[in-house]
C-alpha positions in Angstrom: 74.5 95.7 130.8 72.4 98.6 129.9 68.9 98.3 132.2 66.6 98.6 128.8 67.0 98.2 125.2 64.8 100.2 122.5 63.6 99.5 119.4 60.9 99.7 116.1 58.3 97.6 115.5 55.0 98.0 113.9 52.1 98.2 116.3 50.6 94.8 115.7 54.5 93.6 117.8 53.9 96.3 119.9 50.3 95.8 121.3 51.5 92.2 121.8 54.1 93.5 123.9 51.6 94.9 126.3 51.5 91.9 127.9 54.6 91.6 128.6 55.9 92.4 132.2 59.1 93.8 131.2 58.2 96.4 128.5 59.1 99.6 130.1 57.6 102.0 127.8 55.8 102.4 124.3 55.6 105.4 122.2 52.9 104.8 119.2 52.7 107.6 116.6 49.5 108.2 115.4 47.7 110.6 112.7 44.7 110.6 115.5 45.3 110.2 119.1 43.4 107.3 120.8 42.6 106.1 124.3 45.0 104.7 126.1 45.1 102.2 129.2 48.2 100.9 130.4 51.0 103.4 131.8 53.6 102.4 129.6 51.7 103.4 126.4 52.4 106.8 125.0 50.3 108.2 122.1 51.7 110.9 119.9 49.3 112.1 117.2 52.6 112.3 114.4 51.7 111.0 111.4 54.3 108.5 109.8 55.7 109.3 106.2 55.1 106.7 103.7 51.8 105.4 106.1 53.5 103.2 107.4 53.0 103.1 111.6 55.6 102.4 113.6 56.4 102.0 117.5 59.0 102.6 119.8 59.3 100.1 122.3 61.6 100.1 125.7 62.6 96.3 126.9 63.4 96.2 130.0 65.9 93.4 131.4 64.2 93.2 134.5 60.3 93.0 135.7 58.6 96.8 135.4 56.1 98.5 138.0 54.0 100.9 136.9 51.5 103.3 138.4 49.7 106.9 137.9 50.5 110.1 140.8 49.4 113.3 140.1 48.1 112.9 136.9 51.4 111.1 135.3 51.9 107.9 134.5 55.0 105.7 135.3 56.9 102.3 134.5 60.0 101.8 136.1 62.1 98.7 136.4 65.0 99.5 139.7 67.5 101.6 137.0 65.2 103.6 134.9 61.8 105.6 134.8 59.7 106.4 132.0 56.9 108.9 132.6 54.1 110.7 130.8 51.7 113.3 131.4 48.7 114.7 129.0 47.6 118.3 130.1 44.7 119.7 128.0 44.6 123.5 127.4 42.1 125.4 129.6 42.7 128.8 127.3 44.2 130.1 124.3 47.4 131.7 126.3 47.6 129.1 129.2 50.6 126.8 127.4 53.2 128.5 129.5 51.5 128.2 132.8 50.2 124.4 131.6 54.0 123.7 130.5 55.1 124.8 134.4 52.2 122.6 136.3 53.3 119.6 133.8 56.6 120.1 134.5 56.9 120.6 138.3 54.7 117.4 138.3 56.7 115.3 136.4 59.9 116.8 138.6 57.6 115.7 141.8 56.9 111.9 140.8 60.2 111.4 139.8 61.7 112.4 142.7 59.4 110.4 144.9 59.6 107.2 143.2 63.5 107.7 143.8 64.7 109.0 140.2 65.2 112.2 140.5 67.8 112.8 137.6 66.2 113.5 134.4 67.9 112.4 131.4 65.4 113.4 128.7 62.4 114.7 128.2 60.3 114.4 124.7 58.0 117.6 124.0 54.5 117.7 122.1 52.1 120.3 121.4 49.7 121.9 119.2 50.7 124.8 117.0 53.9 125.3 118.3 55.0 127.9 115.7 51.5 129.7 116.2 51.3 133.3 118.0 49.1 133.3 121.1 48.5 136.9 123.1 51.4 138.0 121.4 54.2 135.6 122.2 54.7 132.4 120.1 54.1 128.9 121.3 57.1 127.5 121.5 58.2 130.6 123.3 55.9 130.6 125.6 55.9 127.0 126.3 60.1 127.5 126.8 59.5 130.1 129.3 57.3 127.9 131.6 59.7 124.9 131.2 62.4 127.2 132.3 60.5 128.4 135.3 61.0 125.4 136.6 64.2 123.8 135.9 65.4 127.5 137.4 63.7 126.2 140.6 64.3 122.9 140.7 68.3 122.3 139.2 71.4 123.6 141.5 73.6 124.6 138.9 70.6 124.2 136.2 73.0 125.4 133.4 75.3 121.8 133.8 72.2 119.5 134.7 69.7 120.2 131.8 68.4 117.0 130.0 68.4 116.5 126.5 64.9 117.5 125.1 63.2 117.8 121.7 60.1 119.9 121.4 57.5 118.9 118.4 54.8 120.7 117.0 51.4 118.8 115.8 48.5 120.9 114.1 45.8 121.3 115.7 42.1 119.6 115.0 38.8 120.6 115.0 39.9 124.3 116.5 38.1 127.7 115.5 39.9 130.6 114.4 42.5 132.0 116.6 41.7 129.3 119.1 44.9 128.0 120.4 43.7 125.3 122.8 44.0 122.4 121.1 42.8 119.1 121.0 45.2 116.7 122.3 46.8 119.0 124.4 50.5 119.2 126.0 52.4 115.8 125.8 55.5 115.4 127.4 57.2 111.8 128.2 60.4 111.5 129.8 63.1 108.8 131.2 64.9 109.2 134.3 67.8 107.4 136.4 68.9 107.5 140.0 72.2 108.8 139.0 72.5 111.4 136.8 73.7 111.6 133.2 76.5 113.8 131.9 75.5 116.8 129.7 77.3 116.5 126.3 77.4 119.8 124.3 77.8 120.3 120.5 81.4 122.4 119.5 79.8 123.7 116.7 76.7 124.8 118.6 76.1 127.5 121.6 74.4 126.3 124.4 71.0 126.5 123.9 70.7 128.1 127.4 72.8 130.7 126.2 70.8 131.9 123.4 70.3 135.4 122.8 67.2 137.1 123.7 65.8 137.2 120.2 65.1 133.6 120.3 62.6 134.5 123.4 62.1 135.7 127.1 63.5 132.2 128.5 65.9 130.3 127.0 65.0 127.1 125.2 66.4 125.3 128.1 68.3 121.8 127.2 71.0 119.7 126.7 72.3 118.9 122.9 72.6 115.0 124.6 73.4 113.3 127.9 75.6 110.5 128.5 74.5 108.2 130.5 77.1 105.4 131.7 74.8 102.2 133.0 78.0 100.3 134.5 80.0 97.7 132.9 81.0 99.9 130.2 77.7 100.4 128.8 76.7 103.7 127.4 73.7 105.3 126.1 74.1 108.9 124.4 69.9 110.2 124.7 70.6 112.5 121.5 68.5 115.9 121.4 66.3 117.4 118.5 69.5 118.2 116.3 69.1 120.5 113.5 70.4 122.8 110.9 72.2 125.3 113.0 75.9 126.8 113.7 76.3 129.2 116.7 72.9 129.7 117.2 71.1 130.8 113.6 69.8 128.6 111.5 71.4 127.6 108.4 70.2 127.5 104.8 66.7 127.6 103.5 66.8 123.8 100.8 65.8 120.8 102.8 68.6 118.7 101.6 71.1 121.5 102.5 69.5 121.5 106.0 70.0 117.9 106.1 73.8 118.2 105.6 74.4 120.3 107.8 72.1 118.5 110.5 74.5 115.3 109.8 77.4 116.8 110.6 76.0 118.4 114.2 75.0 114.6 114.9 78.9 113.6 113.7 80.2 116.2 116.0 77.7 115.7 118.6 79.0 112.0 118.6 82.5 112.6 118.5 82.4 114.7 121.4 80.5 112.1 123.4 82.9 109.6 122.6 85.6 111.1 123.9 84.1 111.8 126.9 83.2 108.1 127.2 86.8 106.6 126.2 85.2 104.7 123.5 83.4 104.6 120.1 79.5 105.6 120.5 77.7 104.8 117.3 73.7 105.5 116.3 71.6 102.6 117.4 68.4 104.3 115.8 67.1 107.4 114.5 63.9 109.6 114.6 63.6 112.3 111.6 60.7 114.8 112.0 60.3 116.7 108.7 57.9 119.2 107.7 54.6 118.1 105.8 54.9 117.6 102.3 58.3 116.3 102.4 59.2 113.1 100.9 61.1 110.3 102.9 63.1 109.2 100.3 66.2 110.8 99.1 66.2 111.9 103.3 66.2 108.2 104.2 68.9 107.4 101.4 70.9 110.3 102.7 71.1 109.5 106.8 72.1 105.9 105.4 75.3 107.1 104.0 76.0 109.4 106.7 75.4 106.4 109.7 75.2 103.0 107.9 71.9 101.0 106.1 71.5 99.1 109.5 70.4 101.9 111.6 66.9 101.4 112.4 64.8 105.0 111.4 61.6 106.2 111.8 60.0 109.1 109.4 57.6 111.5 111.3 55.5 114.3 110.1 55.7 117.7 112.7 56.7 121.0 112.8 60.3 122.2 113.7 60.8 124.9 116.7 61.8 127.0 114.3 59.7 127.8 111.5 62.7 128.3 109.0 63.9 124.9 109.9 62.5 121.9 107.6 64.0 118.7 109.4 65.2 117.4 112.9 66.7 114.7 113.8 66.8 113.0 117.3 67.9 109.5 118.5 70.1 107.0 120.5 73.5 106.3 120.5 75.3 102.8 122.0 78.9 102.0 122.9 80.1 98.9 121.8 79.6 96.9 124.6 75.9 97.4 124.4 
């Protein structure tokens, strides 16, 4: 069977779950970020639509060890590893060198705690559609995650994990002043065997984008597969959104939506094949744009991949400043 399991809870289940010796990870989302203890607790200051809060917890089927190396924390259980590192901005234009150091020593702990195959990694920062000494942050903080998976991957271009990259708004900052409080947050899982890279048909790899979307490309996969034995699959979906080639597609939210749903249909068809068998969405995570409602979004994704797929509403800003909704998730075969 798979080596974890994930699911919602609220945060009153999921600070109980602390104490247990086989959670593998827990990702809280938070309008404010607080302190946090344990290794396996990750913090991300997204506010929850409907104020609700939610967590994401990662059961593991087996005991968990954790630790901190470097700066990043770590849970792993003999199959999988969850990491995290926070890295605080030093200066307004330092996200792409910040991005490379938290990268490189992510890439470092994995590899020495015998994972070194990274299936994805979650992105968080400050601002990210902000411009900062002339170059925008989500292009800036692209360039220094591509630095290093350049250096690091043989063959980067068929090894790249699936990745989402989030944009929270900065607090207490003075004009122009793009360090922000809360800094750089990246989490990630990794295996000891890699995952496949699953691309999207309707989609060009995003490490093929033309220059116009930045002086790196936005290095990642649209998903991995990842085959745990036994015929148990997990499909780690990327932040999949409202585009076709490589632009972006309409300018309505609901319109977005559509075509967002059928990248995630495609995205799943192509993974199934790949896998020999039927992969369908074991839960969902929708980041929308302030100010939108929940609602007719949530009644929406329901249609498209049945009532009894767990979801989670999350206020944050999209890569791309045109776009007004992502979607990201987990996907199961049968046998899990």
């Amino acid at each position: 069977m798979a080596p974890f399991t994930i699911l919602y809870c609220d945060d009153h289940e999921a600070d109980e779950r602390l104490d247990d010796d086989h959670l593998l990870a827990q990702i809280q989302f938070r309008g404010s970020v607080v302190a946090k203890t344990d290794p396996r607790r990750c913090v991300i200051p997204l506010p929850e639509l409907g104020g609700t809060t939610s967590a994401e917890v990662w059961i593991s089927r087996t005991p968990v060890q954790v630790g901190r190396v470097s700066g990043v924390s770590y849970a792993s259980n003999g199959d999988a590893l969850f990491l995290q590192v926070h890295s605080d901005e030093y200066a307004p234009d330092a996200l792409q060198p910040l991005t490379a150091i938290a990268y490189r020593r992510l890439f470092a702990v994995a590899s020495a705690q015998g994972y070194p195959h990274f299936l994805r990694i979650w992105n968080y920062l400050p601002d990210i559609n902000q411009e900062c000494g002339g170059l925008e942050r989500y292009r800036a903080f692209c360039a220094g995650r591509s630095q290093v998976l350049d250096a690091t991957l043989a063959g980067v271009e068929t090894r790249l994990p699936a990745a989402s990259a989030l944009g929270f708004p900065a607090s207490g900052l003075h004009a122009g002043d793009c360090s922000a409080e809360g800094g750089l947050r990246l989490y990630a899982l990794a295996g000891r065997e890699a995952g496949e890279q699953i691309e999207n048909p309707r989609q060009i790899s995003a490490f093929h984008y033309p220059p116009e979307y930045g002086p790196r490309s936005p290095s990642f996969s649209r998903a991995v597969l990842k085959h745990w034995g036994g015929g148990y699959y997990h499909l780690y979906i990327s932040g999949t959104a409202s585009v076709v080639g490589h632009a972006s597609r309409h300018s309505e939210l609901m319109t977005q939506l559509d075509e967002t749903l059928i990248n995630l249909e495609a995205l799943l068809a192509e993974a199934s094949q790949r896998a020999a068998r039927p992969l369908q969405p074991a839960l969902l995570r929708v980041y929308v744009r302030p100010d939108c409602a929940s609602t007719p979004l949530r009644e929406r994704i329901a249609q498209a991949v049945g009532s009894a797929v767990p979801m989670v509403f999350l206020q944050a800003d999209i890569c791309r400043q045109e776009l007004l909704i992502e979607i990201e998730g987990l996907a199961v075969s049968a046998a899990s």
